[in-house]
DORO-590887 format. One record per residue (C-alpha): y, z, x; residue number from 1. Coordinates in Angstrom, 2 decimals. Last residue first. Example, Ala and Ser with C-alpha at 12.3 -4.5 7.8 and 13.67 -1.06 7.14 Angstrom:
2
[tortor [-1.06; 7.14; 13.67]; 2]
[tortor [-4.50; 7.80; 12.30]; 1]
END
This chain:
309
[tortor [38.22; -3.60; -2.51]; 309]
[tortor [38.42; -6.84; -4.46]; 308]
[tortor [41.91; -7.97; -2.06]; 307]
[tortor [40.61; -5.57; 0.42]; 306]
[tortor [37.61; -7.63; 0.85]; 305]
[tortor [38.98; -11.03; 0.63]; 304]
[tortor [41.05; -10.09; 3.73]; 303]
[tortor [38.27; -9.08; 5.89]; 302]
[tortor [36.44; -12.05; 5.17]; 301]
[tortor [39.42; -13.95; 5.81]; 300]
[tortor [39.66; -12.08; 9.02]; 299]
[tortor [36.00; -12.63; 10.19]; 298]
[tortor [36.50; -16.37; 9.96]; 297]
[tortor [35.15; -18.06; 6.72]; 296]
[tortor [33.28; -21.37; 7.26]; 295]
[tortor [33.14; -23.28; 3.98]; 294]
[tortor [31.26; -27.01; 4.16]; 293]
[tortor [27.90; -24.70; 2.41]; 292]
[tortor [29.87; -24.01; -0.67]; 291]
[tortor [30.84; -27.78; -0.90]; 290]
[tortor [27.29; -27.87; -2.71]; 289]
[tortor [28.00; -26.07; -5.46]; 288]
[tortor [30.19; -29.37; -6.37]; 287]
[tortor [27.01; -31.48; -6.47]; 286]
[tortor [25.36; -28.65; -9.30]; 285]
[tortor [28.67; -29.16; -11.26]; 284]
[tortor [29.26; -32.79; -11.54]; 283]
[tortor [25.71; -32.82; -12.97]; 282]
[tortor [26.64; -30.74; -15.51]; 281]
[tortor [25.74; -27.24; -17.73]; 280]
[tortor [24.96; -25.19; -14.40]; 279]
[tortor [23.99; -22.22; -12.91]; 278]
[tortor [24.82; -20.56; -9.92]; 277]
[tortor [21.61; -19.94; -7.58]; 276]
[tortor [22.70; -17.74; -4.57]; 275]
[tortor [20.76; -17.50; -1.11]; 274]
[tortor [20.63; -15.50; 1.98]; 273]
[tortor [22.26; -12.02; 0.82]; 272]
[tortor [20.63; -9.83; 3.08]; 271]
[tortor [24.18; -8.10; 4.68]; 270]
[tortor [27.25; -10.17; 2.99]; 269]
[tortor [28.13; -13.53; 4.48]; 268]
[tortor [26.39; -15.41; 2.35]; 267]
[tortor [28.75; -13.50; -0.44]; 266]
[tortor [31.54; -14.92; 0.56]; 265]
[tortor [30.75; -18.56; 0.87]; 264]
[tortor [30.40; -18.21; -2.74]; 263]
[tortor [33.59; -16.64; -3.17]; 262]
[tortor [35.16; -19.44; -1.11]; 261]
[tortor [33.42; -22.05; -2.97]; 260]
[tortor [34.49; -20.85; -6.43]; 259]
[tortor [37.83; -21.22; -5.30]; 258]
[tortor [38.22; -24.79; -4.53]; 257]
[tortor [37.60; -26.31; -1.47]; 256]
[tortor [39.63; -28.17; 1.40]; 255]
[tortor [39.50; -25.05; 3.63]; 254]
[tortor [43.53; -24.17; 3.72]; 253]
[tortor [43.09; -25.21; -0.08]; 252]
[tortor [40.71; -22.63; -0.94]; 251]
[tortor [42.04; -19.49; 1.81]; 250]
[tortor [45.54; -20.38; -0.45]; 249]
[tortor [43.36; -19.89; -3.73]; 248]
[tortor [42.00; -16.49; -3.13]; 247]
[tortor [45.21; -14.74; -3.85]; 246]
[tortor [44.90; -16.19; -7.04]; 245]
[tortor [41.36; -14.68; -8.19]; 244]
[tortor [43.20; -11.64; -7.57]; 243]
[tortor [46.17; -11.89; -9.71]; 242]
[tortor [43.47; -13.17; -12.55]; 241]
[tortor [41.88; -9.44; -12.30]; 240]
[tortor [45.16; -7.78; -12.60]; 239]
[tortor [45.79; -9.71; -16.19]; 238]
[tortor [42.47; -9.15; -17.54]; 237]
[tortor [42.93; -5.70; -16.90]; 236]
[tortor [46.01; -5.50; -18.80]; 235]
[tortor [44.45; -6.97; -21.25]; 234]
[tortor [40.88; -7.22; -21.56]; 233]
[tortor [38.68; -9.70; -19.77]; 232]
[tortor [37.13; -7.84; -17.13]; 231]
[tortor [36.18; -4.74; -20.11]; 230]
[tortor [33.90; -7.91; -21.39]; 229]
[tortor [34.36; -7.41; -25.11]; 228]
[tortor [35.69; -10.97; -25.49]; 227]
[tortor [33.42; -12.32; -22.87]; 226]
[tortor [30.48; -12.01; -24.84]; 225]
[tortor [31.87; -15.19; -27.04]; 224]
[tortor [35.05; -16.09; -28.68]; 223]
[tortor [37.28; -16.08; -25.39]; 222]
[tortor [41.29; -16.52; -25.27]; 221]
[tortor [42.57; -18.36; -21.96]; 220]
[tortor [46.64; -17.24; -22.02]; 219]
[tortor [46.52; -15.39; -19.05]; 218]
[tortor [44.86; -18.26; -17.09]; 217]
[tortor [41.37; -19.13; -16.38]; 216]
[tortor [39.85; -21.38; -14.02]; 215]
[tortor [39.10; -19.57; -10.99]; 214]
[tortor [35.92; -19.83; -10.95]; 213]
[tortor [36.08; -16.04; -10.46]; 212]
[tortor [36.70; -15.13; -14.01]; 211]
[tortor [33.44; -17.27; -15.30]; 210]
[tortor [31.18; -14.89; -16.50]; 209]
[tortor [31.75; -12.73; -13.21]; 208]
[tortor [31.33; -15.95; -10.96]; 207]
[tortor [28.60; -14.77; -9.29]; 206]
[tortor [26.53; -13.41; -12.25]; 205]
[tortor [23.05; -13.05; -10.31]; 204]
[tortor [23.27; -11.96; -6.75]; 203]
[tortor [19.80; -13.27; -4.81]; 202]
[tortor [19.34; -9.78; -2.35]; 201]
[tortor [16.51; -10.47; 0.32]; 200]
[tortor [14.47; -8.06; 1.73]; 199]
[tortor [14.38; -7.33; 5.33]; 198]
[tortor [13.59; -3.51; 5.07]; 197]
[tortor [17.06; -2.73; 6.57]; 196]
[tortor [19.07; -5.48; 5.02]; 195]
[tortor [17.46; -4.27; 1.46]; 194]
[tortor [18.07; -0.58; 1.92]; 193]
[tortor [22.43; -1.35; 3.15]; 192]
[tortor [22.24; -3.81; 0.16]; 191]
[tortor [21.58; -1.38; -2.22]; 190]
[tortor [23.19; 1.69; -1.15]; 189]
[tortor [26.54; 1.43; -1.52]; 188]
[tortor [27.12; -2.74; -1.83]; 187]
[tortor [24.57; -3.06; -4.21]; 186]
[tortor [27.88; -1.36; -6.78]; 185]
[tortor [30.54; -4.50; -6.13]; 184]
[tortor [31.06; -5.98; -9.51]; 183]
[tortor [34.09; -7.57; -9.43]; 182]
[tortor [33.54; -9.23; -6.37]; 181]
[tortor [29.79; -10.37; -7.61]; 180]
[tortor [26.77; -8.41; -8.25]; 179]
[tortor [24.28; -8.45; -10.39]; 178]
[tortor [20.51; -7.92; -9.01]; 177]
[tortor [17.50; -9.96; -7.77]; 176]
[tortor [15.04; -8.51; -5.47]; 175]
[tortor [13.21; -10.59; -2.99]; 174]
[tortor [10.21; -10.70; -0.45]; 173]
[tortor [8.50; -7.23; -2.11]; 172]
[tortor [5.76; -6.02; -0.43]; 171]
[tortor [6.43; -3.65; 1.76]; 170]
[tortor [3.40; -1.53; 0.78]; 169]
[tortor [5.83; 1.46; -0.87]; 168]
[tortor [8.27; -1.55; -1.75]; 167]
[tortor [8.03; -1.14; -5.82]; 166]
[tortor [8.38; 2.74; -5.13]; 165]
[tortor [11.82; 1.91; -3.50]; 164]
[tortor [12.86; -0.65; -5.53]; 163]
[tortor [12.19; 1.55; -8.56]; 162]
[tortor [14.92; 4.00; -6.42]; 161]
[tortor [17.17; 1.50; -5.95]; 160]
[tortor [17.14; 0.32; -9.34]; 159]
[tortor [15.80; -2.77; -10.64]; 158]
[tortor [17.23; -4.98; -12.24]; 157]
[tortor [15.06; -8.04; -10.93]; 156]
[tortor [11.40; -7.98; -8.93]; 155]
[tortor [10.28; -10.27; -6.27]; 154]
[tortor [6.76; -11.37; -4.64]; 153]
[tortor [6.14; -14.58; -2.90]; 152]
[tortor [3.73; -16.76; -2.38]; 151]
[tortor [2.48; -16.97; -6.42]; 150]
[tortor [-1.47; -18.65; -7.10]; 149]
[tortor [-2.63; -18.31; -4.24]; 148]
[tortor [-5.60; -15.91; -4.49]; 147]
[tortor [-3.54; -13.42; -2.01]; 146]
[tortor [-0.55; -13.49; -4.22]; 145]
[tortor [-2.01; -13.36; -7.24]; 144]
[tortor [-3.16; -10.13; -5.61]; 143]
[tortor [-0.41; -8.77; -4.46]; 142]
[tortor [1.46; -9.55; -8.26]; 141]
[tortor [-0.80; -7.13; -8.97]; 140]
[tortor [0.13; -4.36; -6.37]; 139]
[tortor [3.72; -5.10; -7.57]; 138]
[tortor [3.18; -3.17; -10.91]; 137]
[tortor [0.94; -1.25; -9.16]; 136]
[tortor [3.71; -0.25; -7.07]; 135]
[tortor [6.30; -0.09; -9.79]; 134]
[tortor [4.47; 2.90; -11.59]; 133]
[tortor [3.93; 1.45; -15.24]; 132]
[tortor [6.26; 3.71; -17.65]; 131]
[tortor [9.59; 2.45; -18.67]; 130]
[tortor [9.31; -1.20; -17.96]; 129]
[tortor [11.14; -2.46; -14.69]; 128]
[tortor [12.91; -6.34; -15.82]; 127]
[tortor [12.35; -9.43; -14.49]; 126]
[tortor [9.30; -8.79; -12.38]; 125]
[tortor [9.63; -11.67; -10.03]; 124]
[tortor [7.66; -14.55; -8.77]; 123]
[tortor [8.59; -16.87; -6.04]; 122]
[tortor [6.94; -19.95; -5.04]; 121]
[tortor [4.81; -20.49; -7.86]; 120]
[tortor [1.60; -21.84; -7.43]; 119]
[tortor [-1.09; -24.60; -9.50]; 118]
[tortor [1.77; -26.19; -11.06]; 117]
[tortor [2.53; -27.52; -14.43]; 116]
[tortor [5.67; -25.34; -15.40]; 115]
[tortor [4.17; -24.41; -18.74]; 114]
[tortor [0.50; -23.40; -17.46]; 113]
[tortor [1.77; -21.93; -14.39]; 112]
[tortor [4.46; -20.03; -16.44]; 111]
[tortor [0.96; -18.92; -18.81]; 110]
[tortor [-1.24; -17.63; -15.16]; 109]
[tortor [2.01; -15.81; -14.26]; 108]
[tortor [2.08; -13.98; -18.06]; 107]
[tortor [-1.74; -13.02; -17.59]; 106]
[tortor [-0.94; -11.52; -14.36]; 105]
[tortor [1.76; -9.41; -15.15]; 104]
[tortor [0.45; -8.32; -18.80]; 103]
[tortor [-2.78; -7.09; -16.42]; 102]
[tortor [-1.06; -5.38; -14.19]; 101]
[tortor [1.34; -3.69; -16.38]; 100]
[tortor [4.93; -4.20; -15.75]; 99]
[tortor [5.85; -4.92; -20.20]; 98]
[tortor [9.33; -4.88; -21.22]; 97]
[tortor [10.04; -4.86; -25.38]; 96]
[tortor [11.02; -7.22; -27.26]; 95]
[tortor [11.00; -6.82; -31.06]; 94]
[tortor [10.48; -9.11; -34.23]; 93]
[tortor [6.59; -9.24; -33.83]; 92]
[tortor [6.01; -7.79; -30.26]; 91]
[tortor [7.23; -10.48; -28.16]; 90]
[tortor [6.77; -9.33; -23.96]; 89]
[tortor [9.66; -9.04; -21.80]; 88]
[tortor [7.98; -9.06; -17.94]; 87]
[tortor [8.01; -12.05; -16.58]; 86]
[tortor [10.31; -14.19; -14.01]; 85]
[tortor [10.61; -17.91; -12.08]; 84]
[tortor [11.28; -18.75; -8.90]; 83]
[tortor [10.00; -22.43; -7.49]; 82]
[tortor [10.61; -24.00; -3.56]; 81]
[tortor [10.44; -27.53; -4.03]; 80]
[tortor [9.79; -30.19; -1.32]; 79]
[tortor [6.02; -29.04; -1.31]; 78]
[tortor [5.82; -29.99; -5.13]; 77]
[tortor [6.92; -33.96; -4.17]; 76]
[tortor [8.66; -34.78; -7.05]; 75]
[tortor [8.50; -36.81; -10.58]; 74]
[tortor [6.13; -33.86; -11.53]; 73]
[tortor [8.66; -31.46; -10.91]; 72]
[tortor [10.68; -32.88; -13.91]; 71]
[tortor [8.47; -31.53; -16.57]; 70]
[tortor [7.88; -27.83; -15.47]; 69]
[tortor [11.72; -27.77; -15.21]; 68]
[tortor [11.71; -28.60; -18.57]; 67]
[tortor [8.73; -26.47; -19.46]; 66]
[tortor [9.72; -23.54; -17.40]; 65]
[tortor [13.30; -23.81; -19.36]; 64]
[tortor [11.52; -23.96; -22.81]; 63]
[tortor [9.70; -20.64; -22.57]; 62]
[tortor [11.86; -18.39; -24.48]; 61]
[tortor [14.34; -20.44; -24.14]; 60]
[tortor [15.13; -19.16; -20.81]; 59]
[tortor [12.54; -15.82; -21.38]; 58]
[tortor [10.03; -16.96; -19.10]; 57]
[tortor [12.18; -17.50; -16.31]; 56]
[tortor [13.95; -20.10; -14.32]; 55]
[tortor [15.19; -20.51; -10.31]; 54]
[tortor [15.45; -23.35; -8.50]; 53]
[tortor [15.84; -23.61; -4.75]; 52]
[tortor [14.69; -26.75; -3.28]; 51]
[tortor [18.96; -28.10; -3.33]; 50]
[tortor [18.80; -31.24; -1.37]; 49]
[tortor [20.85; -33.75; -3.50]; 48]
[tortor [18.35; -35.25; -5.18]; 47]
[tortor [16.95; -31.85; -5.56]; 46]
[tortor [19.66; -30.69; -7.53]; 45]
[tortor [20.63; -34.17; -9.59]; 44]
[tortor [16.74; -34.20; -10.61]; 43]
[tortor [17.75; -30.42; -12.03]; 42]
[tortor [20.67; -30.98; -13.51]; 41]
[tortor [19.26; -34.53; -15.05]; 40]
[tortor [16.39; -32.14; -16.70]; 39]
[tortor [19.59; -30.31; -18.66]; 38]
[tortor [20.80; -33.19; -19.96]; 37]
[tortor [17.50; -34.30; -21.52]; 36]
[tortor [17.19; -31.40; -23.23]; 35]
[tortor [21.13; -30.98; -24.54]; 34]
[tortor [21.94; -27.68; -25.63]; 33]
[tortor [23.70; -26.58; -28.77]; 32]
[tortor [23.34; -23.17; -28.49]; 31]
[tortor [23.36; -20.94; -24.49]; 30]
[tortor [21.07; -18.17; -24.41]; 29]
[tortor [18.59; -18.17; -27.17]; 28]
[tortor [18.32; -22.02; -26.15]; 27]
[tortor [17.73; -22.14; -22.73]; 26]
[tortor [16.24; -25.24; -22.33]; 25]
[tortor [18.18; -25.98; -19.08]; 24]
[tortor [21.04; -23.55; -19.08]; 23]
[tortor [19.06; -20.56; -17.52]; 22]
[tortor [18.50; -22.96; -15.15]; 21]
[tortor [20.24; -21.22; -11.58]; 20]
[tortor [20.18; -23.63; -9.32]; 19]
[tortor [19.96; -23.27; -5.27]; 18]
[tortor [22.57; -22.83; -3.16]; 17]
[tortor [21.27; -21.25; 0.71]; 16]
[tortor [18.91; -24.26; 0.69]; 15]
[tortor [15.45; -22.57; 0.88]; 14]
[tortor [12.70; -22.02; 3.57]; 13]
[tortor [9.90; -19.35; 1.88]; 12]
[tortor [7.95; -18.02; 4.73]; 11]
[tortor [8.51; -14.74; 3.22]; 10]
[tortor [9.86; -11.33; 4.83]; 9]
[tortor [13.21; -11.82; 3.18]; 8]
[tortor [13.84; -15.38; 2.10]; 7]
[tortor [14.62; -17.82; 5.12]; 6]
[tortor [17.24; -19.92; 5.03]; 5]
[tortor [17.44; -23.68; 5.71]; 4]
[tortor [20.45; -25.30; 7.22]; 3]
[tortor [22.62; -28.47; 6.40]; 2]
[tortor [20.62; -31.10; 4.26]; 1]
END
């Protein structure tokens, strides 16, 4: 494996790409899903030196702990470094976001249950909830943390300012946000905060939905949440793909396709140490990997600014 990187103030060591499951037993998310294909992403991961995976409660609900839960046990746990998320809680037909202490502990002790491990490695708040204060939201996850059970402490979608609070101890190892070259908000205030308290920022939605793959064309027509993605309309759509090929010449001059490049990208953004892209295929989660073969000079970093600026 090429280098480890550390996760903000943790003694978490992870492979810059990890894997994103929300695809493994995600069935509210994704239909039609294959089980068994979904545990051969993850074996392919770590076979191929990815530790980093990353589930949540609410991948299937439930199912995509289990799965993941499932395959672990065919590997050493030490070699695996394990992030998975709470916080929506089922009342009857609704969903609502629950920080509470005791919701927060009580849903770590059930992902321990489903993913068959006596510790997490990462645990985040996936979403804030509108009332509990975000340091005793944390505060609890302190605890766990202290009897073992999680070693590190994250939270997801949360705003700057719930960061803040959530942070009042310096606590928090990890926050989890969107962001991608399309979507370039963290980079105001965000990212400066995180860099400076030696947090780390995991980017979720690197590939905008797909756009900065780099496989679509102006004729690509989408029946799912991408048709009333703003991205993906018109003239819009249009600009956006004339980007996405100005990045392919940097691609080929490196050997690598354009999703490499923009992942290579972001690792060299302030406190962004790791990304977890998700995948359907096996093909896929190996591919990731070229990420780390990409060396991008200051000038090319330059460049693919002001070409997403």
């Amino acid at each position: 494996m090429d280098k480890l990187t550390r996760l903000g103030k943790s003694d978490l060591q992870v492979n810059p790409i990890g894997l994103g499951t929300n695809a493994v037993g995600g069935h509210n998310i994704y239909p039609n899903l294959d089980e068994e294909a979904g545990k051969d992403v993850v074996r392919t991961a770590i076979d191929n030196g990815i530790n980093f995976l990353d589930t949540a409660f609410i991948y299937g609900p439930e199912r995509s702990e289990e799965l993941v839960g499932e395959v672990m046990q065919e590997y050493k746990r030490e070699d695996i470094i394990l992030a998975t998320k709470g916080a929506h809680q089922f009342k009857g037909e609704d969903i609502v976001f629950n920080n509470s202490p005791n919701f927060l502990k009580k849903s770590v002790e059930d992902s321990l249950q489903r993913l068959r491990t006596y510790y997490i490695d990462l645990y985040y708040i996936h979403f804030p909830d509108g009332k509990t204060p975000k340091d005793e939201a944390v505060g609890a996850l302190k605890e766990l943390k202290d009897e073992g059970k999680i070693r590190s402490i994250g939270v997801s979608n949360f705003s700057l300012e719930q960061l803040k609070e959530a942070n009042k101890y310096g606590y928090v190892d990890v926050i989890q946000g969107e962001y991608n070259l399309f979507k370039r908000e963290a980079e105001k205030e965000m990212l400066p905060y995180t860099a400076a308290n030696d947090i780390s920022f995991v980017p979720y939605f690197p590939f905008a939905s797909g756009l900065l793959a780099g496989k679509y064309d102006e004729n690509t027509t989408f029946d799912d949440i991408r048709a009333k993605n703003p991205l993906f309309q018109g003239e819009a759509f249009k600009q956006n793909l004339a980007k996405v090929d100005q990045l392919r010449p940097i691609a080929e001059k490196k050997g690598v396709d354009v999703p490499h490049v923009v992942l290579a990208w972001y690792l060299n953004q302030p406190s962004i140490d790791a990304v977890i892209p998700g995948a359907k295929r096996n093909r896929q989660v190996v591919d990731n990997l070229r990420t780390l073969d990409v060396d991008l000079s200051d000038a090319e970093i330059s460049q693919i600014d002001r070409i997403f600026s």
